[in-house]
C-alpha angles and dihedrals in degrees: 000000000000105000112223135190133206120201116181118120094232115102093208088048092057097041090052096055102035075057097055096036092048093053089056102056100267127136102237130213124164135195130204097205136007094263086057090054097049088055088049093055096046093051092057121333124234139235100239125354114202100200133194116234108212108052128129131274094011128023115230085246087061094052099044076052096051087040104056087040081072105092093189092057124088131256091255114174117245126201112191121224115212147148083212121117094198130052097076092119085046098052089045097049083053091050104257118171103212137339124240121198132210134291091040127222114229087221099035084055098038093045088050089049096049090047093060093030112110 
């Protein structure tokens, strides 16, 4: 079973999409900030983290970035999660995979995750 983590620092947001992932046969973690995360990826790193942007004390730019500068880390996809409508030059040149936008569509996000999941 693919393990997957959510980062987005709002509490609705992750249990959406811990509903939606779950159902359809994914090991859920979530994260409510990026620090949490880090923690998260350390313990035991996922297969695929789909990330907010816009979330407090570090952007979810900022820890894709931290993150790839790990050389001991693995190269995990990342799909970002925003209500943006820019960033999309800032996520590639980190390496994400794809983008999703809120509000989320439970097919758009299940047919991206089954795209990068090995």
């Amino acid at each position: 079973m693919a393990a997957i983590l959510v980062v987005d620092d709002d509490e609705s947001i992750r249990d959406l999409l811990r509903l939606h992932l779950n159902a359809a046969g994914y090991e859920v973690h979530s994260a409510s900030d990026a620090i949490e995360a880090g923690y998260v990826v350390l313990r035991s790193p996922p297969d695929l983290i789909i990330c907010d942007i816009q979330m407090p004390h570090m952007d979810g730019f900022e820890f894709v970035a931290a993150m790839r500068a790990d050389t001991t880390l693995p190269r995990i996809p990342v799909i970002f999660l925003t209500s943006m409508s820019e960033g999309d030059a800032r996520g590639k040149e980190l390496g994400a995979v794809a983008y999703l936008r809120k509000p989320v569509r439970a097919d758009r996000l299940l047919q991206l995750v089954a795209k990068h999941v090995p």
